[in-house]
PATIMI-605728 format. One record per residue (C-alpha): residue number from 1; residue in three letters; x, y, z. Coordinates in nm, 3 decimals. Each point is the difference from the previous one (the first is absolute). Layout:
! residues N
PAVEX  pos  code        x        y        z
PAVEX  NUM   ala        X        Y        Z
...
! end
This chain:
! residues 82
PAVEX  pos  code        x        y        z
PAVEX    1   unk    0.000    1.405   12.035
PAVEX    2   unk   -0.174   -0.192    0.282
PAVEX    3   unk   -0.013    0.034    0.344
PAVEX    4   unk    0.202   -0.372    0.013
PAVEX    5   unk    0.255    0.135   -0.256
PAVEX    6   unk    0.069    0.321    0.250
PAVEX    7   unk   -0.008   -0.253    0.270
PAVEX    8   unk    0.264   -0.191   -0.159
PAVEX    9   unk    0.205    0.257   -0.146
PAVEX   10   unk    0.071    0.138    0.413
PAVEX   11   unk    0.047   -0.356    0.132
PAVEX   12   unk    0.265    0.028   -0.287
PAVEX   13   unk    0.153    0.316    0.070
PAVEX   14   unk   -0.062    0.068    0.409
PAVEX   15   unk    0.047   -0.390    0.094
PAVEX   16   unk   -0.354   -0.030    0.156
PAVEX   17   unk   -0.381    0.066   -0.024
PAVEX   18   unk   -0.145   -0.005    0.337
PAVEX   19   unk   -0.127    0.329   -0.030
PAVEX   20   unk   -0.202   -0.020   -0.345
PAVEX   21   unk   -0.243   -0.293    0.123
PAVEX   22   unk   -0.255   -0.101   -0.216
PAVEX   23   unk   -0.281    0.181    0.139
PAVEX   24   unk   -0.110    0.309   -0.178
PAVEX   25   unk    0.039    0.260    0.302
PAVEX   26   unk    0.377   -0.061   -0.097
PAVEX   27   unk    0.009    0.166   -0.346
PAVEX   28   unk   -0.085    0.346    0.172
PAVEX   29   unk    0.209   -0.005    0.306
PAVEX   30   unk    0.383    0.196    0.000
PAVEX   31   unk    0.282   -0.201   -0.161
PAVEX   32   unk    0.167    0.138    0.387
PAVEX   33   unk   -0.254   -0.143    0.149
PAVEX   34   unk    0.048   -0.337   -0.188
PAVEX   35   unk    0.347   -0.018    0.050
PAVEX   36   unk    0.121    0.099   -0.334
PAVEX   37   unk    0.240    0.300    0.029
PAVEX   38   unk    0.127    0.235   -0.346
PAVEX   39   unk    0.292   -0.252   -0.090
PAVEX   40   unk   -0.236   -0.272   -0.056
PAVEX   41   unk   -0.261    0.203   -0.195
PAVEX   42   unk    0.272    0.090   -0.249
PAVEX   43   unk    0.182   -0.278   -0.028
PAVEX   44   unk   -0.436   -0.142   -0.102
PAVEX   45   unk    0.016    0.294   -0.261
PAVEX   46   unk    0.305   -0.145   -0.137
PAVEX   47   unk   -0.162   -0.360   -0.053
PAVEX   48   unk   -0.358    0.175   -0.064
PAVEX   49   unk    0.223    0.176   -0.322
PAVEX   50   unk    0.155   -0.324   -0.067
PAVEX   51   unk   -0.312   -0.263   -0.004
PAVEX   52   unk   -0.265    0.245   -0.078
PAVEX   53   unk    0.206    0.288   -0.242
PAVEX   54   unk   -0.128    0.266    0.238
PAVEX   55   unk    0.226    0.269    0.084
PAVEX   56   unk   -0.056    0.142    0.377
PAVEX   57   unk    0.251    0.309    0.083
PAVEX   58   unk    0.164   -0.058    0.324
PAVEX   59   unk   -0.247    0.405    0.125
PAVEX   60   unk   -0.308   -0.206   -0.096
PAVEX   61   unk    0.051   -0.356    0.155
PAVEX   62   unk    0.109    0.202    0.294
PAVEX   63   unk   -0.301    0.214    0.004
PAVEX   64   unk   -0.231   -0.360   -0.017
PAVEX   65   unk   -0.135   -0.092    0.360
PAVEX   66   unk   -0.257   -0.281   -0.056
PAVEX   67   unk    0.040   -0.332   -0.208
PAVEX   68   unk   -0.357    0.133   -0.120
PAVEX   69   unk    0.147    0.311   -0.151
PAVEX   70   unk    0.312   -0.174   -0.144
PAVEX   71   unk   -0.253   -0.221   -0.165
PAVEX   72   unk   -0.131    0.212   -0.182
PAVEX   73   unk    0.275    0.249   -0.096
PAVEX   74   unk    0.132   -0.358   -0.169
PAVEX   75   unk   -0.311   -0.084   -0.175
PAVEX   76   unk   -0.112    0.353   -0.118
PAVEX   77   unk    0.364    0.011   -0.168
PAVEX   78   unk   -0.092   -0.337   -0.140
PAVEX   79   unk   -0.286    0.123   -0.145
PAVEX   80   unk    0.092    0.340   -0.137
PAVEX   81   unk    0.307   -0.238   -0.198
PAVEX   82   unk   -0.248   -0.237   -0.143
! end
C-alpha cells in the first residue's frame, strides 16, 4: 500500500485530506493532529480489509498514531501473506 492509496482511502472514508499533505513530515505527525479522529481510522481499516485483504482489529487501528506507522503495519502484513 502507498502513501497515495492511504491518502485516498481517508479522503474516502473522513470526506477530506487537508491534513495528510504531500510532504513527508506528514506521515509521522498524530492522526489528532491531522484531523482524523478513531471513526475515520476504522471505518480506513474496513476499506484497508476490503481493497488490500488486510485485517486490522478495531484495539490495533486504534492504537496507530502516525500514517507512517499505519503504513507499515499494512505492508508488513502484506508481506508476511505473500
Amino acid at each position: 500500500m502507498t502513501l497515495d492509496d492511504l491518502r485516498r482511502i481517508l479522503r474516502e472514508c473522513a470526506g477530506f485530506d487537508e491534513g495528510l499533505a504531500d510532504d513527508a513530515a506528514a506521515l509521522d505527525a498524530a492522526f489528532e493532529d491531522l484531523g482524523y479522529d478513531s471513526l475515520a481510522l476504522m471505518e480506513s481499516a474496513a476499506r484497508i480489509q476490503k481493497e488490500f485483504g488486510v485485517v486490522i482489529p478495531d484495539d490495533e487501528i486504534t492504537e496507530v498514531e502516525t500514517p507512517r506507522a499505519l503504513l507499515g503495519l499494512v505492508n508488513g502484513s502484506l508481506t508476511a501473506a505473500a
